[in-house]
C-alpha positions in Angstrom: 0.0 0.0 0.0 2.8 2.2 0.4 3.7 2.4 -2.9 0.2 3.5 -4.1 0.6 6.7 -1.6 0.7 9.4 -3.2 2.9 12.6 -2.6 1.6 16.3 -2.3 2.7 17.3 -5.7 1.1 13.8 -7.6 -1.9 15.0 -5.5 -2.2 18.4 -7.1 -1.0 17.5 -10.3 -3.5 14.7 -10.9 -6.5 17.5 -9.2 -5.6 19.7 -11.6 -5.2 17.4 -14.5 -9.2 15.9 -13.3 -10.2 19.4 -13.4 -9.0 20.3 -16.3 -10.3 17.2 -18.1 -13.5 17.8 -16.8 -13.6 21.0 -17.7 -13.0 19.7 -21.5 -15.9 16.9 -21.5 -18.7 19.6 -20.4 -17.8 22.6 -22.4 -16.9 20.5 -25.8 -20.4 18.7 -25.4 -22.1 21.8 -26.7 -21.8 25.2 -25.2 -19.8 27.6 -27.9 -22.0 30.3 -29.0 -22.3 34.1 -28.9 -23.7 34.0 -24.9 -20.5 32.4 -24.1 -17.8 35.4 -25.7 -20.1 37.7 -23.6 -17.0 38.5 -21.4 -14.6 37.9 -23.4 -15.9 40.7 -25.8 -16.1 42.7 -22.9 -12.3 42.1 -21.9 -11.2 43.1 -25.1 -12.6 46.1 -25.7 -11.5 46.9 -21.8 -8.1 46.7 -23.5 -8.5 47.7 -26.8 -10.5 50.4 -26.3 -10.5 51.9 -22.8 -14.0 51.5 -21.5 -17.1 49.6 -22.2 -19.0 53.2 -23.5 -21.1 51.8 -26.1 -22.6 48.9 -24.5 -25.8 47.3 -23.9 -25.5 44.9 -20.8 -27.5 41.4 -20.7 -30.0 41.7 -18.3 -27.4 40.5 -15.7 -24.1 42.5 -16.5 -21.7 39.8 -15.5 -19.2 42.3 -14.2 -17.9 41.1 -10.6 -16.7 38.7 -10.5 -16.7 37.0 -14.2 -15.2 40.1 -16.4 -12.8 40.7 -13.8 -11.4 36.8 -14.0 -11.9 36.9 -18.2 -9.5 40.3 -18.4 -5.9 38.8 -18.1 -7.5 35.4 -20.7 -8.8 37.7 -22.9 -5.2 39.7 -22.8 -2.9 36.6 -23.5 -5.9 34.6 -25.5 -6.7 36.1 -29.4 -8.8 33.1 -30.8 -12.1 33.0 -28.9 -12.2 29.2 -29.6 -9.0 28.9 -27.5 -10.1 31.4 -25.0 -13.4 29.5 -24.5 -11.3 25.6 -23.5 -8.6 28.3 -21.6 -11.1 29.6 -19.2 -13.3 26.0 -18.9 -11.5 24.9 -15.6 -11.3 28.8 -13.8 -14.3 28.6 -11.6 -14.2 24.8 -10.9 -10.8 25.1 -9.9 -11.2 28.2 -8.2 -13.8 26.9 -5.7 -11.7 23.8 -5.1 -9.1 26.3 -3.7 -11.1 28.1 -1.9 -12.8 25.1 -0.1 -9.1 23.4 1.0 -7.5 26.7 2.2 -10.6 27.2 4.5 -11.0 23.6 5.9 -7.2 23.2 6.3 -7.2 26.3 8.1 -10.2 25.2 10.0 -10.2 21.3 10.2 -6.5 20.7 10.2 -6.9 19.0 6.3 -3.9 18.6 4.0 -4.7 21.2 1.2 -3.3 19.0 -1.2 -5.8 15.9 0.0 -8.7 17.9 0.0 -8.1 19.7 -3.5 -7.9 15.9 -4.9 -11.0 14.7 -3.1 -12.4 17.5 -4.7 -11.6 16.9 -7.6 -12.7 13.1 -7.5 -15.9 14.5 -6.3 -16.5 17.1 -9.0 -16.0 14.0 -11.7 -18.3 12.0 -9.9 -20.9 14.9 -9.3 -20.2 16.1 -13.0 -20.5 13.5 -14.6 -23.2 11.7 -13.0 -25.6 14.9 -13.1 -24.2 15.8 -16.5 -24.6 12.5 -18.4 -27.0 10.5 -16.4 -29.2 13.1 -16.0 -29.1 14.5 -19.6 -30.1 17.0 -21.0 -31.6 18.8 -17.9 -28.5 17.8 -15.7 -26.1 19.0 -18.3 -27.5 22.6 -17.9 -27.4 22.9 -14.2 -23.8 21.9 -14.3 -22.1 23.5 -17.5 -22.6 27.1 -15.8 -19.5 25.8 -13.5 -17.5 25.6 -17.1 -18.3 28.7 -18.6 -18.2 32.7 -17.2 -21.2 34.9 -17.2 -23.3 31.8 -16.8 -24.1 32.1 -13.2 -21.5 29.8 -12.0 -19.0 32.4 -10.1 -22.5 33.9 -8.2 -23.2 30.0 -7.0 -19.4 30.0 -6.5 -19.5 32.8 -4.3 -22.4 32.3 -2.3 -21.4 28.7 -1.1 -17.9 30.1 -0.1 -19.0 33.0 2.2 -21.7 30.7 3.5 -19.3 28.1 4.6 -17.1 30.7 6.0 -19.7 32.8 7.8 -21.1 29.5 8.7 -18.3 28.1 11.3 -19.0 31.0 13.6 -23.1 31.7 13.1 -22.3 34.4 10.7 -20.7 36.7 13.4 -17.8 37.7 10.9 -20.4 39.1 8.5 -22.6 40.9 11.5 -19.5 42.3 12.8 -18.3 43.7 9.5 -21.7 44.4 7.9 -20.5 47.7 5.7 -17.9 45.3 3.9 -20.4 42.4 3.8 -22.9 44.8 2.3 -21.0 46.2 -0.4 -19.6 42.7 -1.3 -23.6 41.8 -1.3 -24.4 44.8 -3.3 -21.5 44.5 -6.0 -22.0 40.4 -6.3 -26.1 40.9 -6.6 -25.7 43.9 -9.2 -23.2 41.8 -11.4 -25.9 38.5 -11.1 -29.4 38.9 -9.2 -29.0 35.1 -8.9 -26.1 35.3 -6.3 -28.7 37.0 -4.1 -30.9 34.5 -4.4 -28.4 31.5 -3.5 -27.1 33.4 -0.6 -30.5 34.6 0.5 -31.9 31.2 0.9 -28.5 30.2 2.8 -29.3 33.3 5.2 -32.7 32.0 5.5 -31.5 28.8 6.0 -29.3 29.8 8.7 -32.2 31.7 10.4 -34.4 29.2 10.1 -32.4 26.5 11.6 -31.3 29.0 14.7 -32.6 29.0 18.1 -32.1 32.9 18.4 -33.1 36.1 16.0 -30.0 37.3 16.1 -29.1 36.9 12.4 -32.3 38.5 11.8 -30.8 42.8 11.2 -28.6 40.7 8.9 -30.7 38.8 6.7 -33.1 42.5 6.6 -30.2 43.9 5.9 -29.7 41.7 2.9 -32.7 41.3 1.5 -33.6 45.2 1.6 -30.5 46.0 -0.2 -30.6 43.2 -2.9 -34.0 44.4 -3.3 -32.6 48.2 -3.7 -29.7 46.7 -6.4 -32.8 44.9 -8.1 -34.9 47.9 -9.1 -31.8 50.3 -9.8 -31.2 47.7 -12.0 -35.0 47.6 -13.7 -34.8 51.5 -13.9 -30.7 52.1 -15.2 -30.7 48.9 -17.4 -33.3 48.9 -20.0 -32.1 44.8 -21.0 -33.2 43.5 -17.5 -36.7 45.1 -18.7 -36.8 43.3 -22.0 -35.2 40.5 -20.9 -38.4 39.9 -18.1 -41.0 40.7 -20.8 -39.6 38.3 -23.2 -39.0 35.4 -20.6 -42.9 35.7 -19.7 -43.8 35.7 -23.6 -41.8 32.3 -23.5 -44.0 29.3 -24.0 -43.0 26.5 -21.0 -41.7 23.3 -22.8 -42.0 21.8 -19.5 -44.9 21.4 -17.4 -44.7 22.0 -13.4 -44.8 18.3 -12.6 -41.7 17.5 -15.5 -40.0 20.1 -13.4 -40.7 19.0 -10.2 -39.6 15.3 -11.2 -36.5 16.3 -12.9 -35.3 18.6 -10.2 -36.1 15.0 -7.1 -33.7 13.5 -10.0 -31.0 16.3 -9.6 -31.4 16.1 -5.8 -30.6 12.4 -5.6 -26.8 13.2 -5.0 -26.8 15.5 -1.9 -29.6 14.2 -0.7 -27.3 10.7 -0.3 -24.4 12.4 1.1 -26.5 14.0 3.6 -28.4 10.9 4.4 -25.1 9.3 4.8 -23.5 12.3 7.3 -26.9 11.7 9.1 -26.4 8.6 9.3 -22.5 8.3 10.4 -23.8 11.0 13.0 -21.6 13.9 11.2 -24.0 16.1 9.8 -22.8 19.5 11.0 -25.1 22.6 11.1 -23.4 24.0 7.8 -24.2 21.2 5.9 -27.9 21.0 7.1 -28.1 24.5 6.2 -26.9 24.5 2.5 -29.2 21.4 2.1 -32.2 23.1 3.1 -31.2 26.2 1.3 -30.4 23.5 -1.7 -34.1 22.5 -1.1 -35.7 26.0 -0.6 -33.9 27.2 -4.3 -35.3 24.0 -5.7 -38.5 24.9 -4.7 -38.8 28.8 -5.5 -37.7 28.1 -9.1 -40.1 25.2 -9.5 -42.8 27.5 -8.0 -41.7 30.6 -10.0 -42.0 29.1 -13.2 -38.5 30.3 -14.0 -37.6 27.0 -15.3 -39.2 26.3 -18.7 -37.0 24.2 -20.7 -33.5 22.5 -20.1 -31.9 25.1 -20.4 -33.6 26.7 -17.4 -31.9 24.3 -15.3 -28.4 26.4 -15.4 -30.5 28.6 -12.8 -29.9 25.4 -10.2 -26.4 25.3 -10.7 -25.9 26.0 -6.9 -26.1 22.0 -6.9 -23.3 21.5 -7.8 -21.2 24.0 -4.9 -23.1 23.0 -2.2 -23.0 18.8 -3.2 -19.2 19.2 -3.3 -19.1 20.9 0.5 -21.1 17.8 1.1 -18.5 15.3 -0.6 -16.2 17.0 1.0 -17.3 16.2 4.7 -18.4 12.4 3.8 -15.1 11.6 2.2 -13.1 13.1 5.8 -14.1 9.1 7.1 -12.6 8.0 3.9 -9.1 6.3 4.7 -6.2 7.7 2.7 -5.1 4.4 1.8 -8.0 4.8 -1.1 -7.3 7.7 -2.8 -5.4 6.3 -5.2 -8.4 3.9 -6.2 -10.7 6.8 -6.2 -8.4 8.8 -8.5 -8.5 5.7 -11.3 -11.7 5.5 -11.1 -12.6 9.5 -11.4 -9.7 9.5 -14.3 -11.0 6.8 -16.0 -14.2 8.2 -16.0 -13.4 11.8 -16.9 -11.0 10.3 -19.5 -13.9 8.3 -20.9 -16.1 11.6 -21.2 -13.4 13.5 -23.3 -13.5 10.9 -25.7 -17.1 10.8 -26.2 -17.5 14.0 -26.5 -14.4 14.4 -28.9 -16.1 12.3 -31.3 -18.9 13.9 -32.2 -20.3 14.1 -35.7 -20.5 17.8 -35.3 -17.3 19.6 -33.0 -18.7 22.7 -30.9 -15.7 24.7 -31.5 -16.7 24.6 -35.7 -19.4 27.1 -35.2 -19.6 29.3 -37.6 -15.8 28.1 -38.9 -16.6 28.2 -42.2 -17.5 31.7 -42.5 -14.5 33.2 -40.5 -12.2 31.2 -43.0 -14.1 32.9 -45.9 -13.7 36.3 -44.7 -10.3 35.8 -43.8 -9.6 34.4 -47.5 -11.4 37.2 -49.1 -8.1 39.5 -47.7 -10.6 42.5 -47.1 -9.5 43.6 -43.9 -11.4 46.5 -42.7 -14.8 45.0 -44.2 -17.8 45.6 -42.5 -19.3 42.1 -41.1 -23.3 42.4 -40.8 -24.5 39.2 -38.6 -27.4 38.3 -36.4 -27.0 38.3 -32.6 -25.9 34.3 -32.5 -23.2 34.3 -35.3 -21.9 38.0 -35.0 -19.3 37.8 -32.0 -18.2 34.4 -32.8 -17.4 35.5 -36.2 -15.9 39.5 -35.2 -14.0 37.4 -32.1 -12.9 34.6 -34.9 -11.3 37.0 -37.6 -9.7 38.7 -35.1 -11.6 42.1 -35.0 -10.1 42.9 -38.3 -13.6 44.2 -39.3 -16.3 46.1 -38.7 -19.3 44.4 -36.8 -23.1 45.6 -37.4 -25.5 43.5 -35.4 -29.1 42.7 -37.0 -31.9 40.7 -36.2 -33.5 38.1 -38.8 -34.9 41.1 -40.8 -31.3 43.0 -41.2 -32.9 45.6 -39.1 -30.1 47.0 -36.0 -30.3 45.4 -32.8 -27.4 46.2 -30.4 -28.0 43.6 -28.3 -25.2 42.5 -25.8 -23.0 44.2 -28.3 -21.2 47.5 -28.4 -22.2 49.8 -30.9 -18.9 51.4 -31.1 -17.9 47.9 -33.2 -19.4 49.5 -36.5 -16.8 52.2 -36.5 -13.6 50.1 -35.5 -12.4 50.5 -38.3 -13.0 53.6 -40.7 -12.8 53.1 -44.9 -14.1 50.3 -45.6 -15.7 49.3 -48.7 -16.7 45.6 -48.7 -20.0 44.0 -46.3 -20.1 40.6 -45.2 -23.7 39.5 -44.0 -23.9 36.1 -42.8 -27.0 34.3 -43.8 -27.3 32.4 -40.9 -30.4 33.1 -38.8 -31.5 35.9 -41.3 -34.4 35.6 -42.7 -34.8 34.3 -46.7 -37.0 37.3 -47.6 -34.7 40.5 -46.6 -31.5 38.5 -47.8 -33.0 38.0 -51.7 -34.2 41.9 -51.3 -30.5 42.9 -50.2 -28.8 40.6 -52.8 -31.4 41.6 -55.7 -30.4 45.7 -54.8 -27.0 45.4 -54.2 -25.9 42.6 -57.1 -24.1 40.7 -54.0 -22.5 38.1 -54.8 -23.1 34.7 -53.2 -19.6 32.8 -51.7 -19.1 30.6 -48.9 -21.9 27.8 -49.9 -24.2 30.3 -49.3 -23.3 31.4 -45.9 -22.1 35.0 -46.8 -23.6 37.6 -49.4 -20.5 39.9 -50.2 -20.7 43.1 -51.4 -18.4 45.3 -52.8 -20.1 48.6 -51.6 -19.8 50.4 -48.5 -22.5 50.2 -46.3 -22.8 54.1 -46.2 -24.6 53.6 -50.1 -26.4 51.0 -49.5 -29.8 52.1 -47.9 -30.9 49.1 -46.1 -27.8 49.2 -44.1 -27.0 52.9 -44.5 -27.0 52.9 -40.3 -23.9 50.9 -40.1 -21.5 52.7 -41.9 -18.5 54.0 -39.2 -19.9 57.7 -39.4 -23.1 57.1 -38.7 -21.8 54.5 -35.5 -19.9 57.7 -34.5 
């Protein structure tokens, strides 16, 4: 058995190698699309341009702490494909730290053991939600995978809960104008990290003999509430964005909700049943469990979750089953690890190459029509795209171009765009417009009026005119932009 030990280093080094492996299976399944180069656009204009005047945010800006992590990737990464595997493992990784620093402090745990239980837990967890569970349990754990996807607000919760946990939240009471600005900047970046960390508060309250966190949770919940409608009133997206979700016609009934979410709380329900069991289960874990439950419950009630892709909005499942992991696997006797790590290698390793042979890779989005534009050697072109293809293709020809964002009619829509992207780059005379998503009527209209020319297989209509002449796309030519 002493052989099979395994040293600090060959601890971190295989953690970080699961991580990153798992990182690859869940963001090569599917995942790659305009949503995802939300920060990273954002990044690069921070650099290349100063500021972020010219924007219009998502609904939930994204800002602290995902833009702030995606700035030095977005500095060091150009190809947004590359940037998009780069970033995969950050947050995953991230929380793994941020779990073994606090229980070696706290518990006397080896950093090194606890980063690669974690890690053998996050495969497991993964993987098990992620493929057993699919397509619903892919979506609540792929926002751990990718920025601006919720992921760093369920990150962030769980973390201050477990630390504000181990002494009844005094830290947080004691220090409430830092906890409330940390609470303000977190809930104005994502509304949703107010809602995981408000039902851990609750939690917490609810599972005290004493009011004492009560001024706290108020506290809380009156100034998330505050951030929420400066929000509504300074953010017209967050306006649209509501409207449009309650237009949205539910694929899923209440009851398919209900009985995919009991499926998604199979995992920590068994880890707590087994801390309950064992006679383990500390107050922390009882209190992310029923704050686990309580989320469960408010989005099934809500109606916020109306298809599979809804489910992202539960990725707090995954945070709060790893804590649990965390404490079962403590009984665990070292002398297994190594057997453990096999297995969650095997099992990661077996994921990668599924997913890596797929008919159709994720990272050839729209491939085709950056290699087209790049052929065409018409740098300082003006690409016109709809919402889904336009940053992957600006990001994929390496901003070389103009961008002008339309919707299926060619009609402008800066939406989570920058309008300043028309006018990057003054002069030039040739338009791109990717057919994709556009619809077949304005297209024949455009090509009939400006004799475009057809290349790609159809994907791109290129004309040799500058958008300024042209009067269905007069609006994006750089002068009017400016």
């Amino acid at each position: 058995m002493k052989r099979l030990a395994l040293t600090p280093g060959t601890r971190l080094v295989a953690a970080l190698l699961v991580l990153v492996g798992l990182s690859f299976a869940v963001t090569l399944a599917t995942g790659y699309n305009a949503d995802a180069l939300y920060v990273y656009s954002q990044a690069k204009d921070l650099i290349q341009l100063g500021s972020l005047r010219g924007w219009t945010f998502s609904a939930i800006p994204f800002t602290v702490p995902d833009l702030l992590i995606a700035l030095p990737f977005a500095a060091l990464v150009q190809n947004p494909r590359v940037y998009y595997l780069v970033a995969a493992p950050v947050q995953i990784v991230l929380l793994g730290a941020a779990l073994s620093v606090w229980l070696s402090r706290t518990q006397g745990r080896r950093f090194d053991r606890t980063m690669l239980e974690f890690a053998i837990g996050a495969a497991f967890i993964v993987l098990l939600c992620g493929a057993a569970l699919h397509p619903f349990g892919y979506f609540a754990v792929q926002p751990l995978f990718i920025l601006n996807y919720h992921g760093l607000a369920a990150i962030c919760a769980t973390v201050l809960a477990v630390v504000a946990c181990d002494d009844d939240f005094r830290m947080l009471r004691n220090h409430l104008t830092a906890t409330l600005v940390a609470v303000a900047l977190l809930t104005a970046s994502d509304f949703y990290f107010a809602f995981y960390f408000g039902a851990m508060l609750g939690a917490s309250l609810l599972l005290s003999r004493s009011l004492a966190l009560l001024p706290l949770v108020a506290a809380v919940g009156s100034l998330s509430g505050a951030v929420f409608v400066a929000s509504y009133l300074l953010n017209p997206s967050l306006g649209v964005h509501i409207e449009a979700n309650a237009a949205i016609k539910a694929e899923l009934g209440t009851g398919q909700v209900v009985s995919r979410m009991i499926g998604l709380m199979v995992v920590p329900t068994v880890l707590v049943l087994i801390l309950r069991l064992r006679g383990t289960l500390s107050r922390r874990s009882l209190i992310l469990y029923v704050a686990l439950v309580a989320t469960s419950a408010a989005l099934a009630a809500g109606g916020l979750i109306k298809d599979r892709y809804g489910f992202r909005y539960l990725t707090i499942l995954v945070p709060v089953s790893l804590v649990l992991f965390l404490e079962v696997v403590r009984a665990v006797p070292p002398r297994r690890e190594a057997a453990l790590l096999a297995a969650a290698a095997a099992s990661v390793g077996a994921a990668v190459l599924v997913v890596s042979l797929k008919p159709t890779a994720t990272l050839s989005t729209y491939r085709d029509e950056i290699a087209c534009i790049d052929a065409a050697d018409r740098p300082g072109s003006t690409i016109v795209a709809e919402y889904w293809p336009a940053k992957i293709v600006f990001e994929g020809t390496g901003r070389r171009h103009n961008l002008a964002q339309v919707d299926g009619a060619l009609h402008p829509r800066d939406w989570i765009s920058n309008a300043r992207w028309r006018s990057l780059h003054p002069g030039g005379r040739t338009i791109f417009v990717v057919t994709d998503q556009v619809a077949q009527q304005p297209l024949a209209r455009l090509a009939r009026d400006t004799a475009a020319e057809t290349i790609c297989g159809g994907r791109l209509l290129k004309i040799d005119r500058p958008p300024a002449e042209l009067n269905d796309l007069k609006w994006a030519a750089p002068e009017a932009a400016d």
